[in-house]
C-alpha positions as CSV (number, residue, x, y, z in Angstrom):
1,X,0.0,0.0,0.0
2,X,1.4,3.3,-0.9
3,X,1.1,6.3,0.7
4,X,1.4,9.8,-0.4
5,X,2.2,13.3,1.5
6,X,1.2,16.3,-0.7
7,X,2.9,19.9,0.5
8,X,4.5,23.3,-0.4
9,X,1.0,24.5,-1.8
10,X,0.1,27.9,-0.6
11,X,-0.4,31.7,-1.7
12,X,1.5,33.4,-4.3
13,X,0.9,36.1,-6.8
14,X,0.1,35.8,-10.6
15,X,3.5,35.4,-12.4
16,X,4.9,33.7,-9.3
17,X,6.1,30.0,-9.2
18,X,5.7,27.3,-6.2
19,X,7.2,23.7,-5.9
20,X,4.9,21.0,-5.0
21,X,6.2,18.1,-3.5
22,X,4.8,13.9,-2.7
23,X,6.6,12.1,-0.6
24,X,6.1,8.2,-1.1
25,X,6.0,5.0,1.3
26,X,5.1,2.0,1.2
27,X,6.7,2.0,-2.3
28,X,9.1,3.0,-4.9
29,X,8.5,6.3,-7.4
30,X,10.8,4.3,-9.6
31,X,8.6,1.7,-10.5
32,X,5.0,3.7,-10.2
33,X,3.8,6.1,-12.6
34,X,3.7,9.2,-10.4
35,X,1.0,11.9,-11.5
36,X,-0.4,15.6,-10.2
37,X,-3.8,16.0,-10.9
38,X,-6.1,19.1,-9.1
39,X,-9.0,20.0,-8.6
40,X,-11.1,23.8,-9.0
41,X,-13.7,24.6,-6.9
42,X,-16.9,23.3,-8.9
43,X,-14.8,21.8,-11.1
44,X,-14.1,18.0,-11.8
45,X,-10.2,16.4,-11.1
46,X,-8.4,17.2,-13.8
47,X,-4.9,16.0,-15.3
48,X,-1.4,17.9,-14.9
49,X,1.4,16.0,-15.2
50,X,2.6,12.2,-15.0
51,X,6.2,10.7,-14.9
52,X,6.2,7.3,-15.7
53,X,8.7,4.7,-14.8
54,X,9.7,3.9,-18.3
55,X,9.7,7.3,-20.7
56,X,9.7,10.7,-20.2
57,X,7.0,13.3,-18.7
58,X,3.6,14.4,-19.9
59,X,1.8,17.3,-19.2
60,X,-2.0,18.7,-19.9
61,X,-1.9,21.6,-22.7
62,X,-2.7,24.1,-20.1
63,X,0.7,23.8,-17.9
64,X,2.7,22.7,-20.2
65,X,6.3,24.9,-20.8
66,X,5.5,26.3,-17.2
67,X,5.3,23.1,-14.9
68,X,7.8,20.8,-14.5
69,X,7.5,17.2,-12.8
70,X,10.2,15.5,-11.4
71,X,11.5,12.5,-9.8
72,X,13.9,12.1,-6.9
73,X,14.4,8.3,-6.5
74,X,17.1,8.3,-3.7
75,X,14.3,10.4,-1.6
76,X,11.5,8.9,-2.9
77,X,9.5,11.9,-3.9
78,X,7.8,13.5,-6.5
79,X,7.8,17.6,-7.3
80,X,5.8,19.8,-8.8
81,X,7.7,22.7,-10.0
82,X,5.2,25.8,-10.9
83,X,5.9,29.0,-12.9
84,X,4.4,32.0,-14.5
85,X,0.9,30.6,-12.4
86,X,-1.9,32.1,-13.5
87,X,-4.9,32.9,-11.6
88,X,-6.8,29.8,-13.2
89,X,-4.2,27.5,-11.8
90,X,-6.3,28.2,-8.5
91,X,-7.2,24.6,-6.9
92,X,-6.3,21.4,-4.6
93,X,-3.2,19.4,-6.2
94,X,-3.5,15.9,-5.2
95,X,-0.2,14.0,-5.8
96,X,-1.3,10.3,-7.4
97,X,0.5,6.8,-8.0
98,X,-0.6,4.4,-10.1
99,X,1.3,0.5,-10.7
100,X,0.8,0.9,-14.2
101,X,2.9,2.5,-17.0
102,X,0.3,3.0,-19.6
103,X,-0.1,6.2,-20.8
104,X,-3.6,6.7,-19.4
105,X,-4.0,9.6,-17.1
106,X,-7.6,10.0,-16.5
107,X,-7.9,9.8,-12.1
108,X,-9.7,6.8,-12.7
109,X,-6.5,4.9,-13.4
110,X,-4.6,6.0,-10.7
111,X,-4.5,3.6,-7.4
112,X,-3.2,6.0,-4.1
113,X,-3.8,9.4,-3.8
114,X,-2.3,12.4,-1.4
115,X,-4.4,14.4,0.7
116,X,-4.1,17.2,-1.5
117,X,-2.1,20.8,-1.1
118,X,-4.0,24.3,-2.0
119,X,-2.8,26.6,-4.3
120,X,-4.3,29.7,-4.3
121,X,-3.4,32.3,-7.2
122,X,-3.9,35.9,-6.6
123,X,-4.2,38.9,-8.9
């Protein structure tokens, strides 16, 4: 059973970057497919960005060139990096791990989930 901590959510200007960060037990990043998903208020879960353990990153159209995922294996954790957020970039990131490596990404797919971090943009 995996477990996930999301944190480093919080407040920060329009233009302004964060780093999120998942910290893993229970089992490896380097053999999960690791994903960020969030969440709007009124909104459904959507997609971010997914590592997988075999092949590069993927992100959703609307982060991509200004988020970054990584992978730290020796720490077994996951980050978000953020920049040039925009105010629609508003919600709850949930940090997500799934066993497979297919390159689904829909939150249905994915088999532990974090408790989710806020990040709240502001004009």
């Amino acid at each position: 059973q995996v477990q996930l901590v999301d944190s480093g959510g919080g407040l920060v200007q329009a233009g302004g970057s964060l780093r999120l960060s998942c910290a893993a037990s229970g089992g490896a990043v380097s053999t999960h497919t690791m994903g960020w998903f969030r969440q709007a208020p009124g909104k459904e879960r959507e997609f971010v960005a997914a590592i997988r353990w075999i092949g590069g990153p993927y992100y959703a159209d609307s982060v991509k060139g200004r988020f970054t995922i990584s992978r730290d294996n020796v720490k077994n954790t996951v980050h978000l990096q953020m920049n040039s957020l925009k105010l629609e970039d508003t919600a709850v990131y949930y940090c997500a791990a799934k066993r497979s490596g297919s390159a689904n990404y829909l939150p249905g797919e994915f088999d532990y989930w974090g408790q989710g971090t806020h990040v709240t943009v502001s004009s």
